[in-house]
C-alpha positions in Angstrom: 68.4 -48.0 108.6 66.6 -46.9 111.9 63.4 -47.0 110.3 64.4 -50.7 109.3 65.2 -51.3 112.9 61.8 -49.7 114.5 59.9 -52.1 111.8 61.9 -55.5 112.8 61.3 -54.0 116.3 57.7 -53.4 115.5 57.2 -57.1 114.2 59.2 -59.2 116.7 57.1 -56.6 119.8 53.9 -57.9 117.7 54.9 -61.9 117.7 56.2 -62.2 121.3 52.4 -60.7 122.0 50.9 -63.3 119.8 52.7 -65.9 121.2 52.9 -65.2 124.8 48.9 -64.0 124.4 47.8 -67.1 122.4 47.7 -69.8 124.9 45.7 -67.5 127.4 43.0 -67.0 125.0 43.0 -70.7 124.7 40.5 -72.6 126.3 41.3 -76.0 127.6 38.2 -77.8 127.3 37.5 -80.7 129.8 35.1 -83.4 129.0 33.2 -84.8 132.1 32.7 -88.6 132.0 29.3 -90.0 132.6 28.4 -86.5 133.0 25.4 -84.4 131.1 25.0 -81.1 131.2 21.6 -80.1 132.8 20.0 -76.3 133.0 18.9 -75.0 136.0 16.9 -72.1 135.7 18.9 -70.6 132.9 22.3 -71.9 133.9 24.6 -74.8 132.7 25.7 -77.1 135.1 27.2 -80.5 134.4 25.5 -83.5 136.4 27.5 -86.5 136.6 24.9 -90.1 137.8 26.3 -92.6 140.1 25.1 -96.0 139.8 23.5 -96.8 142.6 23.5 -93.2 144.6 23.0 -92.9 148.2 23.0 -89.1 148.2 23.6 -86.1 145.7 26.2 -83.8 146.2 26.7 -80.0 145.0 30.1 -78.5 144.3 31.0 -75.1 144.8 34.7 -74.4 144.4 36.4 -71.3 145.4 37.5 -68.4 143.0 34.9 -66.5 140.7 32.8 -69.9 140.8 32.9 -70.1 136.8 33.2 -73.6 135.4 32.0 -72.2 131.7 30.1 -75.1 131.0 28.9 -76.1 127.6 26.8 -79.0 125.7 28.2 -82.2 125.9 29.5 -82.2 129.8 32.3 -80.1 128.6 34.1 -77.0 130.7 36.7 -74.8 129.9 37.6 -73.3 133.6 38.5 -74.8 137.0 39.5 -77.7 136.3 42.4 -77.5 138.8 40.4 -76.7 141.5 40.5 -79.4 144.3 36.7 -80.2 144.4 36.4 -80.3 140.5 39.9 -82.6 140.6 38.1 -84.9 142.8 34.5 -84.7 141.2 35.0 -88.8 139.8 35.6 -90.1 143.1 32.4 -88.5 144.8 30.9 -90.4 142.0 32.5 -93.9 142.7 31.3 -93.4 146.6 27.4 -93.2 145.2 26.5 -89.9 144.9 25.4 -87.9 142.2 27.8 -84.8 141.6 26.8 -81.2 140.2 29.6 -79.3 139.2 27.7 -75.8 140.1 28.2 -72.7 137.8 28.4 -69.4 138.9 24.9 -67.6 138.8 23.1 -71.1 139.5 20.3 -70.5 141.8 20.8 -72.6 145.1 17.3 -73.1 145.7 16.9 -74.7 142.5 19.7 -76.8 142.3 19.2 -78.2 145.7 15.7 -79.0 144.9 17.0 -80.8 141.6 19.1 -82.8 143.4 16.8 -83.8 145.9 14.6 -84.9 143.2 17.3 -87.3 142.0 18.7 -88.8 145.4 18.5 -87.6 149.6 20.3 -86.4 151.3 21.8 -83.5 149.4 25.0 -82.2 150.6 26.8 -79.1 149.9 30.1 -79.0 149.8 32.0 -75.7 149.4 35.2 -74.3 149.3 37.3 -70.4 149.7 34.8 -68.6 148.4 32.2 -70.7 147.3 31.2 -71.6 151.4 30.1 -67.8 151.1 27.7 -68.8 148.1 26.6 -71.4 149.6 25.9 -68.9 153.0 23.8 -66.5 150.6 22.0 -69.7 148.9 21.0 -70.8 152.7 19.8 -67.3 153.5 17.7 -67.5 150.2 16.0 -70.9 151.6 18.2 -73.1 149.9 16.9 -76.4 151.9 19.7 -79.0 152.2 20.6 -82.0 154.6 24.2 -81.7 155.0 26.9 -79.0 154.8 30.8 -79.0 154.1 33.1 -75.7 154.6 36.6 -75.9 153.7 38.7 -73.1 153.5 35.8 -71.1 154.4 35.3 -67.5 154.9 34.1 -67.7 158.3 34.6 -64.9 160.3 35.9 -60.9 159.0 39.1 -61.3 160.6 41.3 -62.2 156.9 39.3 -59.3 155.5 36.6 -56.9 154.2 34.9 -59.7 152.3 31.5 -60.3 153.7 31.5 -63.7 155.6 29.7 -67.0 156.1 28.6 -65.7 159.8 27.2 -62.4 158.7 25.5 -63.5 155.5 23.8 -65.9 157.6 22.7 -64.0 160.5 21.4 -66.8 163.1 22.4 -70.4 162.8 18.3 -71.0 161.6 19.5 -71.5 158.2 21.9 -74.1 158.7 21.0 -77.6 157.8 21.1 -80.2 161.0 24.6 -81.3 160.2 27.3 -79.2 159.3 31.3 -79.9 158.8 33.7 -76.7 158.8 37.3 -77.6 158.4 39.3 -75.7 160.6 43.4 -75.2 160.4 43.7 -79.0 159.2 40.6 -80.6 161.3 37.0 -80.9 161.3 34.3 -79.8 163.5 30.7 -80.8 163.0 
């Protein structure tokens, strides 16, 4: 009887993990409309062509960066993030939108986008206005900067910052926007 119990135990124990683990392991795959995904230096981005573009914009969202991009303009992570939400309606304004993966070199995806429409624009959120800080300091050379949510200064923490990965304000394109409790300076 109790080795009956400690089996039916056992199975249900094994189930709930199953079920509870399933969905996690799941990847949600999003498709990207009028996108493609392009390589830039041995990364896969997803480019997405406006009509008639008056600029080209780069997208770094916050978090671990990761999109997980795949062939066909498809992801799998991030696709709640506020930038990547929004990615259509940089689009339908004219510009040409690359969702950036993690590991993408700066430098190289700036100069792609350059090559497709000026001015290129980064805009970053949380923690991706510190990779766009480290891209800068690498040479990155762009026309136009947006911080949201940035990691500015070390006051919230030990993280290393936008101010000290920069070092001097040299590196900073001639127009920058930081968004600051609710409003924007620039």
């Amino acid at each position: 009887m109790r080795a009956a119990m400690f089996k039916a135990l056992g199975v249900w124990c094994v189930s709930v993990l199953l079920a509870t683990s399933a969905p996690a392991m799941a990847q949600d795959w999003q498709s990207v409309n009028s996108g493609e995904t392009v390589t830039i230096g041995t990364t896969q981005n997803i480019l997405m062509h406006a009509d008639q573009p008056k600029g080209s914009i780069l997208l770094l969202t916050g978090g671990d960066g990761r999109r997980n991009v795949s062939a066909g303009a498809r992801f799998s992570d991030g696709a709640t993030n506020a930038l990547i939400h929004n990615r259509d309606a940089f689009r339908d304004k004219g510009f040409n939108v690359l969702l950036v993966e993690v590991g993408t070199n700066l430098n190289a995806a700036t100069d792609f986008m350059a090559g497709l429409k000026r001015p290129v624009i980064i805009v970053a959120t949380s923690k991706g206005t510190q990779r766009a800080a480290e891209g800068l300091r690498q040479g990155a050379r762009l026309d136009k900067l947006v911080l949201t949510s940035g990691f500015l200064s070390n006051a919230p923490g030990p993280a290393k910052c936008v101010t000290e990965i920069l070092g001097k304000s040299a590196f900073l394109p001639r127009r920058c926007a930081v968004q600051i409790l609710g409003r924007v300076e620039g």
